[in-house]
C-alpha positions in Angstrom: 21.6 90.4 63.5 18.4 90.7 65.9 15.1 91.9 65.0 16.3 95.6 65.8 19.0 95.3 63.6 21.5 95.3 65.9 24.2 92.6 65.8 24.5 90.0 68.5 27.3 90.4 70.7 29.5 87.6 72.0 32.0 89.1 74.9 34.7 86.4 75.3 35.9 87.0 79.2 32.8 88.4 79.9 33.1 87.3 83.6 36.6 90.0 83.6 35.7 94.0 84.8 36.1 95.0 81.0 33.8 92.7 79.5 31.3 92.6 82.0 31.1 96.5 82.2 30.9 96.1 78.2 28.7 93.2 78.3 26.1 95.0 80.6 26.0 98.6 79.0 25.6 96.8 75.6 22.6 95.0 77.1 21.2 98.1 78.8 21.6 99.8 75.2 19.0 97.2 73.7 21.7 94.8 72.2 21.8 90.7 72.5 24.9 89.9 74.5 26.4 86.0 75.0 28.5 86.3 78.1 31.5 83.8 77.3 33.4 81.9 80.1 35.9 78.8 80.3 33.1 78.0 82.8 29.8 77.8 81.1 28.2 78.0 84.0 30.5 81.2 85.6 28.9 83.1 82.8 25.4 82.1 82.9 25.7 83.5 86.7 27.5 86.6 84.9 24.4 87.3 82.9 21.9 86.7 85.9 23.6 89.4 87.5 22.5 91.8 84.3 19.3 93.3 84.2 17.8 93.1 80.5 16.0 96.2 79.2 15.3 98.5 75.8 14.7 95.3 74.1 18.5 94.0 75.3 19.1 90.2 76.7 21.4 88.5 77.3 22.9 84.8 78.2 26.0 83.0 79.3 27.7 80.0 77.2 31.5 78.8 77.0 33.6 80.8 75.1 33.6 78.9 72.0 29.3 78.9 71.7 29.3 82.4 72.4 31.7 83.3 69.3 29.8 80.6 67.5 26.6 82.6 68.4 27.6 86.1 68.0 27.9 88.2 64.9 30.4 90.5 66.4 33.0 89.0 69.0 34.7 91.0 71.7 37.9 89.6 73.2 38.1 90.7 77.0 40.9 88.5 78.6 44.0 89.0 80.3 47.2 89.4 78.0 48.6 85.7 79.0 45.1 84.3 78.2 44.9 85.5 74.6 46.7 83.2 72.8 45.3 80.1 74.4 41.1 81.9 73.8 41.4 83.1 70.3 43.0 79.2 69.6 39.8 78.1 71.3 37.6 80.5 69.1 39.3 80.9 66.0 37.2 78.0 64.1 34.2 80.2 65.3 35.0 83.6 64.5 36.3 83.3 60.7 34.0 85.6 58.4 33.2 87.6 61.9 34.4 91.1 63.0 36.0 90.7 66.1 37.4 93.3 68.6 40.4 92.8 70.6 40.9 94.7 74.2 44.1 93.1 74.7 46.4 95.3 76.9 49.7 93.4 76.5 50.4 93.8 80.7 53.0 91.9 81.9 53.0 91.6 85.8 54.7 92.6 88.3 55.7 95.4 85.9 51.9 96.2 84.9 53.5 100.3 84.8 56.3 99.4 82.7 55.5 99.2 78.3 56.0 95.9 77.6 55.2 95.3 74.1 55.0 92.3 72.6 57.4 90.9 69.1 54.8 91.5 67.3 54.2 95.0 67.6 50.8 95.5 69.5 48.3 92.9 71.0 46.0 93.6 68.4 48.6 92.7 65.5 49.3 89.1 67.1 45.8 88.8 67.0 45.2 88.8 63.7 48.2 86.8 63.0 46.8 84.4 65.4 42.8 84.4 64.2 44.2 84.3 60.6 42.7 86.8 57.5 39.0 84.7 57.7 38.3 87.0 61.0 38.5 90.9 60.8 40.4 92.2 63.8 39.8 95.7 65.3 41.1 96.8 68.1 39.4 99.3 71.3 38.2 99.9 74.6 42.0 99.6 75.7 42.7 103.0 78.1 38.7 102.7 79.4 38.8 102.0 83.5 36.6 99.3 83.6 35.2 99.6 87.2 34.1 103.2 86.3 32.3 101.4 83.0 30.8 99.2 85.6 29.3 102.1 87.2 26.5 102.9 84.4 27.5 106.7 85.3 28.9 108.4 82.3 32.4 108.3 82.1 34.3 111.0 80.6 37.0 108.9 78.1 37.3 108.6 74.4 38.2 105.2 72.7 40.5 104.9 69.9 39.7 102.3 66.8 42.5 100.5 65.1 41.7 98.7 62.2 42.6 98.0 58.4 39.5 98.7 57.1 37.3 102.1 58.2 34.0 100.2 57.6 34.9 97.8 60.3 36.3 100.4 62.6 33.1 102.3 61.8 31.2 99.4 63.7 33.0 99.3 66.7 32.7 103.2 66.7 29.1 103.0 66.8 29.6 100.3 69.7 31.7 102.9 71.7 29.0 105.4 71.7 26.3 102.8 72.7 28.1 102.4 75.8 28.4 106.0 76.3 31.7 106.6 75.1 32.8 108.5 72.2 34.8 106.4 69.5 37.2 107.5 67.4 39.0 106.5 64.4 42.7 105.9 65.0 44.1 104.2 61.6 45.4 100.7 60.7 46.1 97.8 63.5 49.6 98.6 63.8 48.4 101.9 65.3 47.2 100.3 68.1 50.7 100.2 70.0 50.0 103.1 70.6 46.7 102.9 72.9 47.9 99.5 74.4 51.4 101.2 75.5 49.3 104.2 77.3 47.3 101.6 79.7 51.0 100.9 81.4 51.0 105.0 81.8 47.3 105.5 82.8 47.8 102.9 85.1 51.0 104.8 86.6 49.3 108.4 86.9 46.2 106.9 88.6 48.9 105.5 91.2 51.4 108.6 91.2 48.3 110.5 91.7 45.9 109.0 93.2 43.3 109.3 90.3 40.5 106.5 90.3 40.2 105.8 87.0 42.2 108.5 84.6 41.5 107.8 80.4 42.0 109.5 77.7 40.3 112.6 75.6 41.5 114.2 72.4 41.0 117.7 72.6 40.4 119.8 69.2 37.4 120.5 66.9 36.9 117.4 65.0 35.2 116.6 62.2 34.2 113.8 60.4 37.3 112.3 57.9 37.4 110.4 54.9 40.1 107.7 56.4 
């Protein structure tokens, strides 16, 4: 945690679109954010490009000292990178809440659900970090160059986790990027968000949308879940 209270952020793939949109409203938001990189020196160029302010900051390393740095760890890498990255981190991360993006895309077929054995992206993840780390799972159906914008983006982000404390976290790290989070139940859940990215990513092209998310309509109130 910093002085503020706020935890320090490690963004593995920050150099990506998702996690340099994340890692750069997090920043803006007064958080400390470690920019991780296979290339140490890719992501200290990542966070020169990120203007510091409300108290934020924030720093490039290699993947492995940014997750050794962080409190909370966000995994922003491409579905065929994951395995090999939370290998790399897992040493780092046990003890530590860490969120997984993971959309399990499969190209050419990026429009096509493609699943993985395991059931979601977010499951194999915790299979893979093992029951030291605590794996929750967001920011999945969010268009990252619209994040990358800083103008407000008009998308809700569902939560997957086992336990609602943790999911609570990330929650609160939804809305400090400007997004409303919402709790979606356990891991397994999170089929379900990963699956719509192949069908986002088809209506933006059948329709010619730049950028379409998600919103749950209704009156919702605050549940005990």
């Amino acid at each position: 945690m910093t002085a503020t209270g706020k935890p320090v952020i490690g963004v593995i793939g920050g150099t990506g679109h998702l996690g340099g949109a994340l890692a750069g409203r997090w920043c803006q938001a007064g958080y400390r954010v470690v920019i991780g990189s296979r290339d140490a020196e890719r992501a200290r160029a990542a966070a020169a490009a990120h203007a510091p302010a409300n108290g934020g900051a924030v720093s490039g390393a290699s993947n492995r000292e940014a997750a050794r740095e962080a409190t909370v760890v966000v995994v922003a890498v491409p579905f065929a990178s994951q395995e090999a990255t939370l290998a790399e981190i897992r040493d780092e991360v046990a003890g530590k809440l860490v969120v997984d993006t993971t959309v399990p895309l499969v190209p050419p077929k990026v429009m096509r659900v493609q699943l993985p054995p395991e059931g979601s992206a977010a499951v194999r993840a915790q299979a893979l970090l093992g029951e030291a780390a605590t794996v929750v799972s967001a920011f999945h159906n969010v268009a990252a160059h619209r994040l990358a914008t800083g103008e407000p983006v008009d998308c809700d982000v569902l939560v997957f986790g086992e336990k609602r404390e943790a999911r609570e976290r990330v929650v609160e790290l939804a809305h400090a990027v400007g997004l409303r989070g919402l709790h979606a139940g356990s891991l397994a859940n999170s089929a379900a968000a990963e699956a719509l990215t192949s069908i986002l990513i088809f209506i933006n092209k059948h329709y010619s949308a730049d950028g379409a998310g998600l919103r749950i309509t209704g009156d919702l109130k605050s549940g005990a879940g």
